[in-house]
C-alpha positions in Angstrom: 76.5 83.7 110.4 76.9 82.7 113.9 76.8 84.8 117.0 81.0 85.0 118.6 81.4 83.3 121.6 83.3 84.5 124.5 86.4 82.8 123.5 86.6 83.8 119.8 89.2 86.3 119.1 87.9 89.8 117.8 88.5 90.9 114.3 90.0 93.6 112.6 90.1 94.1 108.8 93.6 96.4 107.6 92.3 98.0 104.4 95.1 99.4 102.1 97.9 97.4 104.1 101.4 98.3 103.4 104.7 98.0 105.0 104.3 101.2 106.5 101.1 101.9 108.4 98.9 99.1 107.5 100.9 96.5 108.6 102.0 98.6 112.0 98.3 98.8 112.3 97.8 95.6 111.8 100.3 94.9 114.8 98.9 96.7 116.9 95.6 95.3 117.3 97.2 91.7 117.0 99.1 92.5 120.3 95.5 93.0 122.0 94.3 89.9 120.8 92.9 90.2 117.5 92.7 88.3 114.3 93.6 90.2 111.2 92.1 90.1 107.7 95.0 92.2 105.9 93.3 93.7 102.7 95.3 95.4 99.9 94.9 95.5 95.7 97.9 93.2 95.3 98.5 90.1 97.2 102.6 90.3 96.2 103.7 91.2 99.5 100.9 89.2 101.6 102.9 86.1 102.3 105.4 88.4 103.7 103.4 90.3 105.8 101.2 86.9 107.5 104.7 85.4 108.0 105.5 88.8 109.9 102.5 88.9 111.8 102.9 85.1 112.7 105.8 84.9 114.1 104.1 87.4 116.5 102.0 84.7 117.3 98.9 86.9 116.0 96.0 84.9 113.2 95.9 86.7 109.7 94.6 86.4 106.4 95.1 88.1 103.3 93.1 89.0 100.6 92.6 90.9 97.5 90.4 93.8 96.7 90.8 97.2 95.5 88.6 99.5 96.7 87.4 101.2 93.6 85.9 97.8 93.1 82.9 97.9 95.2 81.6 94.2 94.4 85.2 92.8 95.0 85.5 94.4 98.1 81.7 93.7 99.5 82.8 90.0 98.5 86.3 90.1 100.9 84.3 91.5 103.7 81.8 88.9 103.6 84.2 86.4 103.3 85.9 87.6 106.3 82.5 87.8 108.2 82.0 83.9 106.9 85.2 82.7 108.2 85.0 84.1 111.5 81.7 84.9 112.0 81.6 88.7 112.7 84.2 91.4 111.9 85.1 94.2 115.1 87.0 96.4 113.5 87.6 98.5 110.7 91.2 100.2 109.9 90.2 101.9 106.3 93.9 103.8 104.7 94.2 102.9 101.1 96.6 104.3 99.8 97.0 106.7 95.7 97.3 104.1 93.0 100.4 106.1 91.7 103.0 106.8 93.9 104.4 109.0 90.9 102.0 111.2 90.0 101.8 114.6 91.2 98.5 115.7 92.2 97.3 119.5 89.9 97.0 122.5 92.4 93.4 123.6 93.4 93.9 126.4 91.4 93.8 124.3 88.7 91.5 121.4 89.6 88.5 120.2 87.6 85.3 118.5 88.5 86.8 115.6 86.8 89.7 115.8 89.4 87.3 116.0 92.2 85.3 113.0 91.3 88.6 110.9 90.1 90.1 112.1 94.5 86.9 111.2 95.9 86.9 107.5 94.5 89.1 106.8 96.9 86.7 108.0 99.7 83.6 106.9 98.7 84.0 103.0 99.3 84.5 104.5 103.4 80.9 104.8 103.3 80.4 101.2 101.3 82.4 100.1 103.9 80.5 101.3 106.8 77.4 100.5 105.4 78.5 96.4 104.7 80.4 96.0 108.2 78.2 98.5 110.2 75.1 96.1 110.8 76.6 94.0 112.8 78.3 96.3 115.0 75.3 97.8 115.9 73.7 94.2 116.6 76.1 93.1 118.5 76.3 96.5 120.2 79.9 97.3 119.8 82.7 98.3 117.5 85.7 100.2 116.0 86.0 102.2 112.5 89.1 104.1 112.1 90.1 105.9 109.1 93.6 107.8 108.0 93.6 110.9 105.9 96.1 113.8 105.2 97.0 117.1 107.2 94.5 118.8 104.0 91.5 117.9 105.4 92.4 120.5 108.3 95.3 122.9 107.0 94.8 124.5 103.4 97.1 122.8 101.0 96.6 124.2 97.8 99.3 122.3 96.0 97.1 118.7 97.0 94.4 120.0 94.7 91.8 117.4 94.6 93.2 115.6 97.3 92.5 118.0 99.4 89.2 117.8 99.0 88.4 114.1 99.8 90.5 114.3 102.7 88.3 117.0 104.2 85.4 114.6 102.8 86.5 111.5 104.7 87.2 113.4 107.8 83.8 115.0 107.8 82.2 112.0 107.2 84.5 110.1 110.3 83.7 112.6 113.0 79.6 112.9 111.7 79.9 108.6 112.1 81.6 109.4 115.9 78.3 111.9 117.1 76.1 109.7 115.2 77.2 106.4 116.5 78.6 107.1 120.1 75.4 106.4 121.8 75.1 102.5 120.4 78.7 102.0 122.0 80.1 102.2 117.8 83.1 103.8 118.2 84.7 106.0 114.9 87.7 107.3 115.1 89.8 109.6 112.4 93.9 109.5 112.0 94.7 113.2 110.3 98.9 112.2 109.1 101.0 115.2 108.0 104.1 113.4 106.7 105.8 110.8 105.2 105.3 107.4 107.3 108.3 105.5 107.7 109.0 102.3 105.6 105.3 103.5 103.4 105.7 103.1 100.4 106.0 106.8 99.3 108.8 107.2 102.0 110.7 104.3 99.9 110.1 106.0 96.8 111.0 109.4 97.8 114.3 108.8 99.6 115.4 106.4 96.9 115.3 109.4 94.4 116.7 112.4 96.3 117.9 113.4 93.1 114.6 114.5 92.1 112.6 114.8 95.2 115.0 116.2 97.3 116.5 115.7 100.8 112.7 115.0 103.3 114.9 115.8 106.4 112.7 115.3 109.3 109.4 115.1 107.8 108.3 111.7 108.7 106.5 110.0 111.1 106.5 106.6 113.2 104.0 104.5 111.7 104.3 102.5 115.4 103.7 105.8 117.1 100.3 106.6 114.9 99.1 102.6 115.4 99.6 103.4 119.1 97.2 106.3 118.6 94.4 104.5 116.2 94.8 102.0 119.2 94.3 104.3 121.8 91.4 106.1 120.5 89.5 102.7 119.9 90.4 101.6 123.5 89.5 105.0 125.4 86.9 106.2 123.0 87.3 109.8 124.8 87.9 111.6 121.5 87.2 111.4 118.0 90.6 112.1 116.3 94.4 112.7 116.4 96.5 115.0 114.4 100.3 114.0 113.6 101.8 117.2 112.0 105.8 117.2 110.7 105.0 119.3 108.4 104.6 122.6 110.1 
């Protein structure tokens, strides 16, 4: 792998892109000169969302990879290190498999429910550790990672969720103290609300018949990009809290 040059763009990888965050994301960091690896379990809406981020004028690629799958997802991130050569940042969001499913209160959660929540965090830390050597050698770059209002407010009704969003928080601000001194910045998105145009935003106000009327509970995925962009570019705190929820 070769070191950048001064003229090479940086590189961010999006994983969990969607129309909502991910992709506003993913905007963001194009406006400030970055090439984008967009990285999502289904490429169905990837030719849409290059074709939206080209006409931007900003260089992205797609690929494949769900993030349960630890060998498929090690194999998209050195493929994205081999085509350009070093990756800068790191946006980690995936989002719940099933949109539908309504997640057992922590009343009633199981260690089997813990384990099946924290699947989704784990591959944070295979993440890290794939992307995280080179940072450090090249002595600089970004990891920021989006979880829910639980990790910070009880929510018993999130049950296991809950949990794993308190992991991957924990696990984003130990990265910040541990890492701030090699110039590695981490940062940590904590979103209470539905994010516009997300896919659970689509779902729930195309059914208000069963999920009722969301009102005013959502949030600007632009306006939370703005923040995951200013905390890589300031690097003066470790998180930021978006809260509609009350």
């Amino acid at each position: 792998m070769s070191a950048p040059t001064s003229s090479d763009p940086k590189v961010a990888v999006v994983i969990g892109v969607g129309p909502g965050l991910g992709m506003s994301v993913a905007h963001r960091f194009g406006r400030e000169g970055y090439a984008l690896a967009l990285v999502s379990r289904s490429d169905t809406r990837h030719a849409d969302y290059v074709a939206s981020l080209a006409a931007a004028g900003i260089d992205a690629g797609s690929y494949v990879a769900d993030v349960r799958d630890g060998e498929r997802l090690g194999a998209v991130l050195d493929a994205v290190a081999e085509r350009y050569g070093h990756i800068d940042a790191v946006y980690y969001g995936p989002g719940a498999l099933d949109l539908d499913a309504r997640p057992e209160s922590i009343t009633e959660t199981d260690s089997a429910g813990v384990r099946e929540a924290m699947s989704w965090m784990y591959p944070a830390v295979d993440v890290v550790n794939k992307v995280l050597p080179g940072m450090v050698e090249r002595g600089d770059g970004v990891l920021v990672f989006a979880g829910g209002l639980s990790a910070v407010v009880p929510m018993p009704m999130l049950g296991a969720l809950a949990v794993s969003s308190a992991a991957l928080r924990n696990y984003a601000l130990t990265l910040n103290a541990a890492l701030a001194e090699q110039k590695i910045y981490v940062g940590n998105l904590v979103i209470g609300g539905l994010i516009e145009r997300g896919d659970i935003h689509q779902l729930l106000t195309a059914h208000p018949e069963r999920y009722g009327n969301i009102g005013e509970r959502t949030l600007n995925p632009d306006d939370i990009a703005d923040a995951a962009w200013e905390l890589a570019a300031r690097r003066d705190r470790a998180e930021v809290t978006f809260n509609v929820l009350g």
